[in-house]
N, C-alpha and C positions, 0 to 999 in steps of 0.2 A: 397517778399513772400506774396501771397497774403491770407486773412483769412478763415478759413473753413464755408463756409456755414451757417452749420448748430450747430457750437460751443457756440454762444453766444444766439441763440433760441429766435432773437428780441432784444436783452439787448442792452443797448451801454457803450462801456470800455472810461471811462472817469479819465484823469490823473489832478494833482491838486498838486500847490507848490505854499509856499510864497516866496517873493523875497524881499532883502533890499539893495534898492544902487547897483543892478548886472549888469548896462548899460557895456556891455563891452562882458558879458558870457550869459544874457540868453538867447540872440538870437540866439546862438551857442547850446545852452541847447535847445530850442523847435524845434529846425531842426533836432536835434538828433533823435529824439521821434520818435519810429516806427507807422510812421502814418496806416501800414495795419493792425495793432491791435488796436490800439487808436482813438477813433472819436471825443473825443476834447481834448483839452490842457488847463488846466484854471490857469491862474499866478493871483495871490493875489497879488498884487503891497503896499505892507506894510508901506503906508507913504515916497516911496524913494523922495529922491531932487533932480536926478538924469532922464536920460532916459530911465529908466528901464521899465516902462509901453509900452510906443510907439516901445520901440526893442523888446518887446515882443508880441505885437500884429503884427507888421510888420512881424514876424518870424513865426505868423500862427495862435497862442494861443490869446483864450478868456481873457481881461483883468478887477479884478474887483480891487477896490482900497481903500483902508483906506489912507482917510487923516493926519491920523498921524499915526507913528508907534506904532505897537500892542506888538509887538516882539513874537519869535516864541512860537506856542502852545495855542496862541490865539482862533483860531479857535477851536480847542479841547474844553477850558473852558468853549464857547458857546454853544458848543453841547452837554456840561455835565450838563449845569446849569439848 
Protein backbone atom coordinates (compact mmCIF):
# COMPACT_ATOMS: atom_id res chain seq x y z
CA UNK A 1 0.00 0.00 0.00
CA UNK A 2 1.72 2.65 -0.96
CA UNK A 3 1.28 6.39 0.86
CA UNK A 4 -1.05 9.14 -0.29
CA UNK A 5 0.80 11.77 -1.69
CA UNK A 6 -0.26 14.43 -0.36
CA UNK A 7 -1.09 13.06 3.49
CA UNK A 8 2.04 13.99 5.31
CA UNK A 9 2.46 17.59 3.21
CA UNK A 10 6.51 17.10 3.46
CA UNK A 11 6.60 15.60 7.08
CA UNK A 12 8.50 12.44 7.74
CA UNK A 13 6.55 9.52 10.00
CA UNK A 14 9.48 8.50 12.12
CA UNK A 15 9.05 5.16 14.58
CA UNK A 16 11.33 5.03 17.83
CA UNK A 17 11.69 2.00 20.48
CA UNK A 18 14.17 0.95 23.20
CA UNK A 19 15.35 -2.46 23.32
CA UNK A 20 17.18 -4.58 26.23
CA UNK A 21 18.83 -7.88 25.32
CA UNK A 22 16.11 -8.45 22.16
CA UNK A 23 18.88 -10.40 19.84
CA UNK A 24 16.47 -12.92 18.88
CA UNK A 25 13.03 -10.54 18.07
CA UNK A 26 13.92 -7.24 17.04
CA UNK A 27 14.89 -8.01 13.75
CA UNK A 28 11.56 -9.70 13.38
CA UNK A 29 10.10 -6.45 14.93
CA UNK A 30 11.85 -3.78 12.27
CA UNK A 31 10.71 -6.05 9.18
CA UNK A 32 7.39 -5.72 10.56
CA UNK A 33 7.16 -1.97 10.33
CA UNK A 34 5.14 -0.78 7.48
CA UNK A 35 7.92 0.62 5.78
CA UNK A 36 5.11 2.61 3.09
CA UNK A 37 4.07 4.84 6.11
CA UNK A 38 7.29 4.78 8.01
CA UNK A 39 10.59 6.51 6.83
CA UNK A 40 12.76 5.41 9.59
CA UNK A 41 12.95 3.16 12.37
CA UNK A 42 15.28 4.23 15.32
CA UNK A 43 16.01 1.33 18.12
CA UNK A 44 17.72 2.72 21.26
CA UNK A 45 19.83 -0.20 22.02
CA UNK A 46 19.79 0.41 26.02
CA UNK A 47 23.01 -0.96 27.10
CA UNK A 48 22.23 -4.65 25.81
CA UNK A 49 25.27 -7.43 26.03
CA UNK A 50 23.73 -9.12 23.54
CA UNK A 51 23.29 -8.52 19.60
CA UNK A 52 20.55 -6.59 19.73
CA UNK A 53 22.07 -3.43 18.10
CA UNK A 54 23.67 -5.20 14.75
CA UNK A 55 20.12 -7.33 14.33
CA UNK A 56 18.59 -4.18 14.40
CA UNK A 57 20.52 -2.23 12.11
CA UNK A 58 20.92 -5.37 9.82
CA UNK A 59 16.78 -5.52 9.78
CA UNK A 60 16.88 -1.77 8.28
CA UNK A 61 16.51 0.59 11.58
CA UNK A 62 18.79 3.48 12.62
CA UNK A 63 20.73 2.32 15.76
CA UNK A 64 21.53 4.74 18.71
CA UNK A 65 23.14 3.31 21.96
CA UNK A 66 23.53 3.83 25.64
CA UNK A 67 26.26 2.23 27.15
CA UNK A 68 24.68 1.16 30.01
CA UNK A 69 21.42 0.48 30.60
CA UNK A 70 18.93 3.42 31.33
CA UNK A 71 15.81 1.34 31.75
CA UNK A 72 12.57 2.23 30.23
CA UNK A 73 11.22 5.75 30.30
CA UNK A 74 14.62 7.11 30.17
CA UNK A 75 14.22 8.98 27.33
CA UNK A 76 11.00 10.63 28.67
CA UNK A 77 12.93 12.01 31.97
CA UNK A 78 15.30 13.84 29.41
CA UNK A 79 12.77 15.40 27.64
CA UNK A 80 10.99 16.44 30.71
CA UNK A 81 13.89 17.75 32.53
Amino acid sequence: MARPPDVYRGKRVLLMTGAFNEEGKIGRTVRKVPWDIVDEFVVVDDGSTDDTGNEAREAGATVLRNDVNRGPGFLTRRVQA
